[in-house]
N, C-alpha and C positions, 0 to 999 in steps of 0.2 A: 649235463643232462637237465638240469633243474633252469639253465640261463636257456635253454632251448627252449623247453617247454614255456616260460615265462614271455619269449621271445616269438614263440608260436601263436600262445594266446595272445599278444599285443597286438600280431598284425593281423590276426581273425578279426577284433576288437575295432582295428581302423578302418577295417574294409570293407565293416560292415556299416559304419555311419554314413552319411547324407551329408551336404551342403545346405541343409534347409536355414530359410533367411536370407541367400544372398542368389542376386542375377550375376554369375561372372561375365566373364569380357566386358568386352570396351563399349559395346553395344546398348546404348537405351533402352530399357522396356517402355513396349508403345502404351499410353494411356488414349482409352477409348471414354470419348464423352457421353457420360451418361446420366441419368437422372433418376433419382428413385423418392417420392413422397407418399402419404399415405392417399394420394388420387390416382396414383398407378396400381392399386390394387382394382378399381374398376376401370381407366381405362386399358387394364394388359389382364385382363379376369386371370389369364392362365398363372400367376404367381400365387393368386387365393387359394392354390392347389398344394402350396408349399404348409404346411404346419410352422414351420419357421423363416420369415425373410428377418439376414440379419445388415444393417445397412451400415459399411462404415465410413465418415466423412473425412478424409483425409486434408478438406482445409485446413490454412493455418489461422487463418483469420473469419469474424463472424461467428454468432452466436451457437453455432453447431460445431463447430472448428474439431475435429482432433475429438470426434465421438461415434461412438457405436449405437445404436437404434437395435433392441430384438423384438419381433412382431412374434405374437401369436396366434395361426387365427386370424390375421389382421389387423387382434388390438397391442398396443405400445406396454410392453412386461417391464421392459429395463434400459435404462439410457446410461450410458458410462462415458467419462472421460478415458481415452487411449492414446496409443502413440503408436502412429505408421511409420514409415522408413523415412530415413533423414534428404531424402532426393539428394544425392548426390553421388558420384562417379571417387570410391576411392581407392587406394593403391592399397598395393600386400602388406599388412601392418599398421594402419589406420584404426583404430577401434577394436584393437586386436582381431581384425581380419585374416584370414590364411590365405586369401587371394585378391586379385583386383576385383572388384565389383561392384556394382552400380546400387544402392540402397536406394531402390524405389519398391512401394508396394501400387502394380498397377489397377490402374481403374476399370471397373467392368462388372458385366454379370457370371457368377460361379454357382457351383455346388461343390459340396465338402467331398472330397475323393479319399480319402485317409485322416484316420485319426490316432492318434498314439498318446496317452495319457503319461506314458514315464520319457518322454524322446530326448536325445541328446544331438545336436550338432556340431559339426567340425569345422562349419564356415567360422566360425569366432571363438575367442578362447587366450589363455593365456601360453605362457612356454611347453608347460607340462597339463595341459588341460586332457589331452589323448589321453591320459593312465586316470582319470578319472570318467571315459567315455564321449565325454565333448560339454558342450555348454548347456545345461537344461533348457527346457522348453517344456515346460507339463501341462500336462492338456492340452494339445498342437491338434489342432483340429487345418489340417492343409487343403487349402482350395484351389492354388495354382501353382504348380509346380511344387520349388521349395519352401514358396508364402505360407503361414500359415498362422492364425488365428491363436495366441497360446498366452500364458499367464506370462505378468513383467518377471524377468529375472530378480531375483535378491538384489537392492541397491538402486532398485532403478524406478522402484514406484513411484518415486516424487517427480517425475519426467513425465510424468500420465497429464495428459491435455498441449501437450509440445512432439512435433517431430523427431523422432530419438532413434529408431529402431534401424537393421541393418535391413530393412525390403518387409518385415515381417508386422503383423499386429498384436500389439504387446496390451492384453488383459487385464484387470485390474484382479487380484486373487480369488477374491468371492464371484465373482462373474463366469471366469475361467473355468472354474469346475462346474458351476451350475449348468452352465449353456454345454459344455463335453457333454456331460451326463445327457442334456437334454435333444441334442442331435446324436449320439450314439443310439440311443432306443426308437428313434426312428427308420434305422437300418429296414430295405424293404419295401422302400416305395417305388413307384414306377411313378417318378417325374416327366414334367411337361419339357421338351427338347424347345433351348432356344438358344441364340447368339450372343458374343459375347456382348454386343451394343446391344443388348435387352430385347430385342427382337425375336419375336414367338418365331419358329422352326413349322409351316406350313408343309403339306402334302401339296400333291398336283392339283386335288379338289379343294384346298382351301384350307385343311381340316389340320388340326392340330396334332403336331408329331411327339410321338412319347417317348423314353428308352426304354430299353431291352429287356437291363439289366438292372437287379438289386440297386437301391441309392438309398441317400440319405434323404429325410425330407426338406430339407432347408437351404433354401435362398442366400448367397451371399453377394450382398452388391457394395461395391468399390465405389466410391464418387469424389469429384472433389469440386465442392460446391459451397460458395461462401453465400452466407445466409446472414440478412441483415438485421 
């Protein structure tokens, strides 16, 4: 009775986690060219709408390399060194991965769809990582699919300014909570509708399209832009 029960709650417990951090199959994620400085707040006005654009540069090279930008408002709050996804296509058991998959964090414009402040992942992990829920991720603030925005694991902060991650953006600790907390209490806006190439979402008259429903206020853009 008691190895059932044990055995019950374990496979509640796996089947309830996520692959977040990894693009499986064999398949690319497409990187969309995009740009974001602080002159796209006046020439794309609709992003000044955002309380928060947070911009991350996923070069590896050049003065910006491998750093996050948060705006507020449109002035410059916090600049961090980070580490996006290592670009590359790797097989089940590679960096203690659970499956094939591509560790790209793609480029583009997002907004934060979910946020989980305690999260665990199954894409990565060791033999027996499952009976402790999966791999942390605290303060996972996700903006495209399983990507998601969250503090470096234990052991890994000195990787921060270098490509490291498995598709995910790995935080610097004091960052991570600060910027959670600070897109969490924006819950409630009715953002500006645009594409993922940063392109405003017009009406038939021209006019600027909104969403519907509840969001977050804040801007995420993906770039990869070497800066001299």
């Amino acid at each position: 009775m008691i190895f059932a029960m044990i055995f019950a709650l374990t496979a509640f417990t796996v089947s309830a986690q996520d692959m977040a951090g990894a693009t499986l199959g064999t398949t690319r994620p497409v990187d969309v060219d995009v740009t974001f400085t602080t002159k796209t707040f006046e020439t794309q006005p609709w992003t000044k709408e955002f309380r928060y654009v947070v911009v991350v540069n996923k070069a590896n090279t050049g003065k910006d390399a491998q750093t996050i930008k948060v705006f507020e408002y449109g002035q410059l709050i916090r600049q961090e060194k980070i580490s996006t996804g290592r670009d590359e296509f790797e097989r089940k058991g590679e960096h203690h991965s659970k499956a094939d998959s591509w560790t790209v964090t793609p480029t583009g414009y997002y907004t934060p769809t979910f946020l989980s402040k305690d999260h665990r992942s199954s894409a990565y992990g060791g033999r027996f990582s499952w009976l402790t829920g999966g791999t942390k991720m605290p303060f996972a603030i996700f903006f495209n699919g399983g990507i998601a925005l969250h503090e470096a694991p234990k052991g890994t902060e000195g990787m921060l300014g270098k490509k490291a991650s498995g598709g995910c953006v790995r935080l610097p600790s004091s960052l991570a909570s600060d910027l959670f907390y600070r897109i969490q209490e924006t819950e409630g806006a009715r953002n500006p509708r645009f594409n993922v190439n940063g392109t405003a979402m017009l009406d038939a008259q021209g006019n600027q399209m909104y969403g519907t429903k509840s969001a977050f206020s804040a801007l995420i853009v993906v770039q990869n832009k070497v800066i001299d």
